[in-house]
N, C-alpha and C positions, 0 to 999 in steps of 0.2 A: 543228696537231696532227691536225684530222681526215685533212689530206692523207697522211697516214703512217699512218692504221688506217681500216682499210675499214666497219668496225661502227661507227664514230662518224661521224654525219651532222648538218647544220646544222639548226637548226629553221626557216629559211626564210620564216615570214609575214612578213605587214607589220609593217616596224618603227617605234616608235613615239618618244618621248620621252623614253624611260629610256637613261640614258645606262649602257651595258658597263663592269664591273667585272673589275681582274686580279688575282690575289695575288701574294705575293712570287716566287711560282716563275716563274709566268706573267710576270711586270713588264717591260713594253717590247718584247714579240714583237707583230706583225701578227698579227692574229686568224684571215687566210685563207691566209697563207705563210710564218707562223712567221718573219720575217725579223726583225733586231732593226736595222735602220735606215729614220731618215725618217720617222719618224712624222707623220703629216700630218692626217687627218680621224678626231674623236673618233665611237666605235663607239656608234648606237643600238641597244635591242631592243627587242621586241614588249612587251605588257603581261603576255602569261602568262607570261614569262619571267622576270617580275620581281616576282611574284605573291606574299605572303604571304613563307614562309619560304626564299625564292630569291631577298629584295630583301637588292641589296648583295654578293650571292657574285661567288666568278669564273664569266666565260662559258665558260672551256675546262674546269675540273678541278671546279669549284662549291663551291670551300674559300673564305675569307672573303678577299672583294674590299678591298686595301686604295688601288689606284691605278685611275684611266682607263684603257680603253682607246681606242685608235686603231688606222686601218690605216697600213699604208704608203704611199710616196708610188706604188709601182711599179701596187697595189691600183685607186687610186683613179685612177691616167692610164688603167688598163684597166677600171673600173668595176664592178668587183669589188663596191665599196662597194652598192651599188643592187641586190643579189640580195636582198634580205631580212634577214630577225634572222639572225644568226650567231651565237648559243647552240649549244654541242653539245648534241647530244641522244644520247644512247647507245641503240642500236640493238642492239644484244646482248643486252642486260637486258632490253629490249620486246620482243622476239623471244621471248625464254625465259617472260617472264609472260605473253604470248599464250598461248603451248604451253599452260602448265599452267592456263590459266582457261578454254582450252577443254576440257583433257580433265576439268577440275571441274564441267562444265555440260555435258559430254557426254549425250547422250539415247544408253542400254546398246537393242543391238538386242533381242528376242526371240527368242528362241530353242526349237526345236524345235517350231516351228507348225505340221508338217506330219505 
């Protein structure tokens, strides 16, 4: 999924011992190339990723995880597997709530000091 939208990027830290959750939609695609064959090596994530009310969701869409994930076998001959957590993380919506919490916290110039 993220290969196919530019705003969606992986969470990338070290992954940990929580094992990636899909939902029905998501069920039996590779995490990194969307492919639905071969599945071979079950998908870990990081700890924040699986953190309170994010334990258990899907790693791509974050609707309720009802199966494993895994990569493919094509993934893991090329080590794909080994980049980190592979949680999307939505990079649009952290982009927009930047914007608007810095211009909330904005310091207003003075004006007319001269």
């Amino acid at each position: 999924m993220a290969r196919h939208h530019r705003d969606l990027m992986f969470c990338r830290r070290m992954a940990g011992v929580s094992i990636g959750r899909l939902c029905e939609k998501c069920d039996g695609k590779c995490i990194i190339c969307d492919s639905l064959v071969n599945s071979e090596k079950l998908v870990h994530i990081c700890d924040e990723c699986n953190f309170g009310t994010l334990q258990g969701n899907c790693i791509v869409c974050n609707s309720k995880g009802i199966s494993d994930a895994y990569y493919c076998s094509e993934c893991v001959r090329l080590e794909k597997d080994r980049d980190g957590c592979p949680k999307i993380v939505n990079i649009g919506t952290a982009r927009a709530d930047y914007f608007y919490q810095q211009k909330k916290y904005a310091v207003q110039k003075p004006q007319g000091l001269l």
